[in-house]
LOPA-58611 format. One line per 3 residues: their letters; for each residue x, y, z of C-alpha. Coordinates in pm, 1 decimal, padded with zeros to 6 digits, always signed. Example, Ala and Ser with C-alpha at 12.3 -4.5 7.8 and 13.67 -1.06 7.14 Angstrom:
2
AS = +01230.0/-00450.0/+00780.0 ~ +01367.0/-00106.0/+00714.0
REM end
This chain:
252
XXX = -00085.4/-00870.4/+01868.0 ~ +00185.3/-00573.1/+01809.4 ~ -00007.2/-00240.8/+01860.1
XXX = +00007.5/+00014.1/+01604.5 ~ +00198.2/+00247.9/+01817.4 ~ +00458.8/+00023.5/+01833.4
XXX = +00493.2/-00046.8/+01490.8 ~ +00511.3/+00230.5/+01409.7 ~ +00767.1/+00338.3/+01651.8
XXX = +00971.8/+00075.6/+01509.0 ~ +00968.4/+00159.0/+01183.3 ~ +01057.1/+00543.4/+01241.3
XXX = +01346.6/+00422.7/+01431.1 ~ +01433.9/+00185.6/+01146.4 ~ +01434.3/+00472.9/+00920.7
XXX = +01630.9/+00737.6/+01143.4 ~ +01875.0/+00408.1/+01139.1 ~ +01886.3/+00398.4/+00774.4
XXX = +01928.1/+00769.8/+00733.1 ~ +02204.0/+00807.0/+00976.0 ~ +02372.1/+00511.1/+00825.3
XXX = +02379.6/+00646.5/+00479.3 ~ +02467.9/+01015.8/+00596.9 ~ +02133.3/+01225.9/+00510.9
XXX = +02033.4/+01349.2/+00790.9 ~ +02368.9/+01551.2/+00839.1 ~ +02321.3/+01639.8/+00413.2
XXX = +01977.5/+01819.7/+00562.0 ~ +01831.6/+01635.9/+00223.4 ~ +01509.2/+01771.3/+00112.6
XXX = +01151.5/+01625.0/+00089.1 ~ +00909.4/+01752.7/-00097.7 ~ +00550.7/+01613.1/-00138.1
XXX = +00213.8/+01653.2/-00285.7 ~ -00108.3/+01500.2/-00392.3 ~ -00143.5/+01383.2/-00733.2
XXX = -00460.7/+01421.7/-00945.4 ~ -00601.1/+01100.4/-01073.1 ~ -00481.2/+01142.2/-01371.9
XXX = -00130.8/+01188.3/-01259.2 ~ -00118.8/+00896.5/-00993.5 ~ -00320.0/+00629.9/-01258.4
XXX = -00316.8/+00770.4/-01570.9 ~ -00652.6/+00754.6/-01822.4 ~ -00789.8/+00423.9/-01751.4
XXX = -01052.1/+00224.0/-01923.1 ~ -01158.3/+00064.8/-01564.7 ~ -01362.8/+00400.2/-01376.2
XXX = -01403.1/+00227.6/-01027.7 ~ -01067.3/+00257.3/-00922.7 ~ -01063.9/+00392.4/-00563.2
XXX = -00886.6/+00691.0/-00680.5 ~ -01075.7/+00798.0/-00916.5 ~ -01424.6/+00764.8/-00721.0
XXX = -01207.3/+01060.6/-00517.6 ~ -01243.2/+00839.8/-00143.3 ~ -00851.1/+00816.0/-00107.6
XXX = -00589.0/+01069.2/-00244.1 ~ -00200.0/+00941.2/-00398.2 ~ +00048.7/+01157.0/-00226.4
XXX = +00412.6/+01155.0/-00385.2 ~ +00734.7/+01273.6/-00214.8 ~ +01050.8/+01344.1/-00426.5
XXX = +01407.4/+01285.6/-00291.2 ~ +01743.3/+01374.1/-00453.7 ~ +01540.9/+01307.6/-00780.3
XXX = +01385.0/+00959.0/-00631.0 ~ +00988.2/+00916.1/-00600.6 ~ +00763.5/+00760.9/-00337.1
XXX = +00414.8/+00724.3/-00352.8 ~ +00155.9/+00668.4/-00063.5 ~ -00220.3/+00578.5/-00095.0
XXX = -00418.6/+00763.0/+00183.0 ~ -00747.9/+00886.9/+00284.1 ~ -00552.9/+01175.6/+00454.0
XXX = -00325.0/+01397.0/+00203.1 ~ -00137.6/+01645.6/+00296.6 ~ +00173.0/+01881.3/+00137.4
XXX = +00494.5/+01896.1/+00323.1 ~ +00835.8/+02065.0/+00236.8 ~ +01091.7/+02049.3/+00487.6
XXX = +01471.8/+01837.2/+00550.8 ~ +01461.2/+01444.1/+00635.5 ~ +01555.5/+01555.1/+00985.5
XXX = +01167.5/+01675.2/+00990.2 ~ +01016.6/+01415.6/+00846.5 ~ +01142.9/+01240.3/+01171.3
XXX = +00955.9/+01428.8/+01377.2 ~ +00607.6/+01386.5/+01259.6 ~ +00336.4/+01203.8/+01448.6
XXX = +00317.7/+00893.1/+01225.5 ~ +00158.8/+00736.3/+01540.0 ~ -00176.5/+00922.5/+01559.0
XXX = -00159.7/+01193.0/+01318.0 ~ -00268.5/+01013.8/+00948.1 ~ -00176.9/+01341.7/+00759.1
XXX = +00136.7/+01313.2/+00878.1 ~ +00161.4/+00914.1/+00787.0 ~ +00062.4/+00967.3/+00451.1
XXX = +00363.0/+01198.8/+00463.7 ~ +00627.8/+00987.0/+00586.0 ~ +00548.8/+00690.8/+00421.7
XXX = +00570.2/+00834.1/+00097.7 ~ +00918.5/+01004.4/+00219.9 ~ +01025.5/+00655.1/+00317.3
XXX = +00948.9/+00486.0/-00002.1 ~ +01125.3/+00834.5/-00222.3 ~ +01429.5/+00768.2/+00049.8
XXX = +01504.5/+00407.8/-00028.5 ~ +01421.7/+00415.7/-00389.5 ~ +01698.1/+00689.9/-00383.2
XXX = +01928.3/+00407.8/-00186.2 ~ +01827.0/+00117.8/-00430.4 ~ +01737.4/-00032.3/-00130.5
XXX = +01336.5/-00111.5/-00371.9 ~ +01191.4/-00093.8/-00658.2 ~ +00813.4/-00020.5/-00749.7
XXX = +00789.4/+00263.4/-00560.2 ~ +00536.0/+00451.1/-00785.4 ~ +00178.3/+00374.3/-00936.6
XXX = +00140.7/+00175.6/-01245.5 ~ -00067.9/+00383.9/-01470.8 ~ -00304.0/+00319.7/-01750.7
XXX = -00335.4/-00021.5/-01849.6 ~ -00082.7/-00138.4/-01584.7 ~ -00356.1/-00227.1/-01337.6
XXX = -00465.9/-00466.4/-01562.5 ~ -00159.1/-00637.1/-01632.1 ~ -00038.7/-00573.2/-01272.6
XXX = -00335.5/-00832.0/-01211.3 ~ -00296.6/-01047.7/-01474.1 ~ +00077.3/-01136.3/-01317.2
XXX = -00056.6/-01151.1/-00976.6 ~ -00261.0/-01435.3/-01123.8 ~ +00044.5/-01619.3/-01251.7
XXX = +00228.0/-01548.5/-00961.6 ~ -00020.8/-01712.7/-00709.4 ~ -00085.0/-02009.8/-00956.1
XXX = +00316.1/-02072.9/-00986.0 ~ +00357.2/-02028.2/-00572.9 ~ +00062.7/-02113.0/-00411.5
XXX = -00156.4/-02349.3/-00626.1 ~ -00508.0/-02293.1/-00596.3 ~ -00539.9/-02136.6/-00234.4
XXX = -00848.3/-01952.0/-00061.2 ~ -00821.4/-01628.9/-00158.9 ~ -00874.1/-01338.2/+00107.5
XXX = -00858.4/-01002.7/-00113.6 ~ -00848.9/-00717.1/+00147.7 ~ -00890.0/-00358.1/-00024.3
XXX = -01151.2/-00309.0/-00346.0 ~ -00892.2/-00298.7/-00584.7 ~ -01124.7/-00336.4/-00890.7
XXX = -00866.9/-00505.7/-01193.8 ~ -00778.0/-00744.7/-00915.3 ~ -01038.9/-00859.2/-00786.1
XXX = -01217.3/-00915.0/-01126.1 ~ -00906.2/-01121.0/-01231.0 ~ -00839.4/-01293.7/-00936.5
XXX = -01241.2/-01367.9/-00886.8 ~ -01205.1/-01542.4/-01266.3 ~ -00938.4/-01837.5/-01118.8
XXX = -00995.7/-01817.6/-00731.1 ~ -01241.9/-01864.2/-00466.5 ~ -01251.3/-01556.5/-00352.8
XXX = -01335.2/-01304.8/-00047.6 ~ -01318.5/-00944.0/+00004.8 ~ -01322.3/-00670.6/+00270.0
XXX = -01293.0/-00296.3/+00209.3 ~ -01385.8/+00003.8/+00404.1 ~ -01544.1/+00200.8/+00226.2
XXX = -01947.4/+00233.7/+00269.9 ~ -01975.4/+00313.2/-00131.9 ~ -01852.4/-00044.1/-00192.3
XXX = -01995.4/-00261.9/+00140.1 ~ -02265.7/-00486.2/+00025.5 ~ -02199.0/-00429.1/-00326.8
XXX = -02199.4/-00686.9/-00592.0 ~ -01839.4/-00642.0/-00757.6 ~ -01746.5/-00874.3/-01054.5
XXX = -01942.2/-01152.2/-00892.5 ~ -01804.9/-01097.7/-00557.8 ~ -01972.7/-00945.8/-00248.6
XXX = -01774.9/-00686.4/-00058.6 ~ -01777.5/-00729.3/+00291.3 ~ -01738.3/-00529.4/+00578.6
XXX = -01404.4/-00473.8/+00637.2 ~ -01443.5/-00287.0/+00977.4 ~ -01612.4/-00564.8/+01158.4
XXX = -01324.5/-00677.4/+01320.9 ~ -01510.5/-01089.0/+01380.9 ~ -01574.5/-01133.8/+00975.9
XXX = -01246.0/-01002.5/+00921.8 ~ -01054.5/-01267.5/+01135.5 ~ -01331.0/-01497.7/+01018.9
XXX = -01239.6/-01442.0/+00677.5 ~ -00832.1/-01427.0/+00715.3 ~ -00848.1/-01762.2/+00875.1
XXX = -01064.7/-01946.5/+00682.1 ~ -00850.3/-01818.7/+00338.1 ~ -00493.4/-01984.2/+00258.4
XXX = -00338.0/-01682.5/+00132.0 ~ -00426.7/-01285.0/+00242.8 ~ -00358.5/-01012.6/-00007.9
XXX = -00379.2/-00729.6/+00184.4 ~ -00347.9/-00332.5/+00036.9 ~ -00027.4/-00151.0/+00171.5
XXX = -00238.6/+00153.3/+00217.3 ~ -00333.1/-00040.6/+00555.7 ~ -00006.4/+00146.7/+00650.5
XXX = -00147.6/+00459.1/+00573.6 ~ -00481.1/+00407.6/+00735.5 ~ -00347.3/+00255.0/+01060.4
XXX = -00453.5/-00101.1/+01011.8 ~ -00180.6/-00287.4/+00920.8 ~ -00151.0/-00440.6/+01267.0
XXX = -00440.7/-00606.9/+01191.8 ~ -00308.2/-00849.4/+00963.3 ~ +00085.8/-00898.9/+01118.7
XXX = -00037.1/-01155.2/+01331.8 ~ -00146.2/-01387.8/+00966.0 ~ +00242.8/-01456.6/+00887.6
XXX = +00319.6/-01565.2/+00617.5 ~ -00048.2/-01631.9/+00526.0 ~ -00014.7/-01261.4/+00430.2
XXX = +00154.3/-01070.6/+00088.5 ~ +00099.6/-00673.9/+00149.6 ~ +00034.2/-00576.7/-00251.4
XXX = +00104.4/-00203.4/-00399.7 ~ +00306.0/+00060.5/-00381.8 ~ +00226.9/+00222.6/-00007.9
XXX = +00411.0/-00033.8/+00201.7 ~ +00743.8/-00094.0/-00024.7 ~ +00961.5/+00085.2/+00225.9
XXX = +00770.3/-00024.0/+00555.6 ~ +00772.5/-00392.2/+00407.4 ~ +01120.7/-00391.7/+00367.8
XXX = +01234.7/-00212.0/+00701.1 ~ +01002.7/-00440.0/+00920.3 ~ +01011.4/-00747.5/+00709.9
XXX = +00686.7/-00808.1/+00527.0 ~ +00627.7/-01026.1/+00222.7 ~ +00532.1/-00760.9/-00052.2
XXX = +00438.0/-00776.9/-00448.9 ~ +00385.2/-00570.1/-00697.4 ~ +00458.8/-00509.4/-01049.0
XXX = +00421.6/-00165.1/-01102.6 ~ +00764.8/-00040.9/-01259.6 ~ +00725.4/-00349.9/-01522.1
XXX = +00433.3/-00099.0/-01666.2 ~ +00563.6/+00232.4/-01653.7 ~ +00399.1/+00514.3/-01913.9
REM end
C-alpha cells in the first residue's frame, strides 16, 4: 500500500511540474485563502445535518488569477503568499497546511481549465447532486454493493432509497447513529473498513480523505473506488483517480 508521505510527495511534485510548465511560478502568482461560513460554502439549506453546518469540518477557498478552489477540512487555516510558497508547505504532516494547498491546487487548475467543479454546490444542489449520482451509478454500474464512505447526508438518504448500502464516517457525533435507515459505522477501525470496501462492488469515497490524510486508505480498491466532491478535483486529476461530482451543474 502507497504511504501517505509518498503520495503526497508525488502530488506536490506533480504540481511544481504543472506550475513550471505553465510559467507561474516565475509570474510569483498570488494565493489567497480563507474559510468560508456555512452559509457561504453551502448556502441556506433545507437539509441541517450537513457536516458543515454541525461546525465538525470547515470549507476553505483559495482564489487564483480570479479562479476558485475549495477544500473540505477539519483543519482551516488563512494563507496569503506567491505559488512559489504554497510549494513549500508541509502537506505531508502538517493538515493546516493541506487544507491549504489543496484548495490552491484545485483554484490553480481551474485557472488552467485543466477541471471543472471546483467549488461547493449550494442550496438545493446537494440534493440534486445526489439525485444524479443515483442515475449515474444505475446507467454505469447496475445495481452494485454500495460502500458510502463520509456522512454526506442528501447522499446517503438517496442512495440508501435504490442501493444496499454501507457507511463509515469519522466523526463520534454520527458513529452508531441511525441515519435514513442506515447505521454509520466506524470508520476508524481500520478491519470493518477493509471488511466493508471488499465486500461492496463500488466505493464512494469523500475527497476530503485528501485533506484528512486518509486517502491512502482506499488507493489500493482500484477502480472499485470513485473519490466524490469537490476536495480531490485537482489531486484526482494529477495522480489519476476516478472522480464525480456535479457541483457546477447547480451553481446559485
Amino acid at each position: 500500500m502507497m504511504k501517505a508521505e509518498d503520495f503526497y510527495c508525488g502530488l506536490k511534485e506533480s504540481f511544481e511540474r504543472l506550475l513550471e510548465e505553465n510559467g507561474l511560478l516565475k509570474e510569483e502568482a498570488h494565493i489567497y485563502a480563507k474559510s468560508l461560513s456555512p452559509e457561504e460554502a453551502i448556502g441556506i439549506t433545507e437539509r441541517k445535518d450537513f457536516p458543515i453546518l454541525t461546525g465538525k469540518d470547515v470549507m476553505v477557498e483559495a482564489q487564483c488569477m480570479g479562479a476558485k478552489g475549495q477544500a473540505f477540512t477539519d483543519a482551516p487555516a488563512v494563507f496569503s503568499g506567491s505559488l512559489a510558497e504554497i510549494c513549500r508547505l508541509d502537506i505531508e504532516k502538517n493538515s493546516h497546511d493541506r487544507g491549504i494547498f489543496i484548495a490552491a491546487l484545485n483554484a490553480v487548475m481551474k485557472y488552467l481549465g485543466k477541471l471543472e467543479c471546483t467549488v461547493h454546490c449550494k442550496g438545493e444542489g446537494p440534493e440534486k447532486c445526489a439525485e444524479e449520482m443515483v442515475k449515474m451509478i444505475r446507467t454505469r454500474f447496475g445495481n452494485p454493493k454500495i460502500g458510502l464512505i463520509g456522512y454526506q447526508p442528501a447522499m446517503l438518504e438517496a442512495l440508501s432509497r435504490e442501493f444496499s448500502l454501507r457507511v463509515l464516517d469519522l466523526n463520534p457525533d454520527n458513529i452508531g447513529r441511525i441515519r435514513y435507515g442506515v447505521p454509520v459505522e466506524d470508520g476508524g477501525d481500520s478491519e470493518l473498513r477493509e471488511t466493508i470496501c471488499a465486500e461492496a462492488d463500488l466505493v464512494l469515497c469523500t475527497g476530503s480523505t485528501v485533506c484528512n490524510g486518509t486517502i491512502t486508505d482506499f488507493l489500493p480498491l482500484g477502480d472499485k473506488v470513485i473519490f466524490y466532491g469537490t476536495t480531490a478535483a485537482g489531486a484526482a486529476e494529477l495522480m489519476g483517480l476516478s472522480r464525480i461530482c456535479f457541483a457546477d451543474r447547480y451553481q446559485q
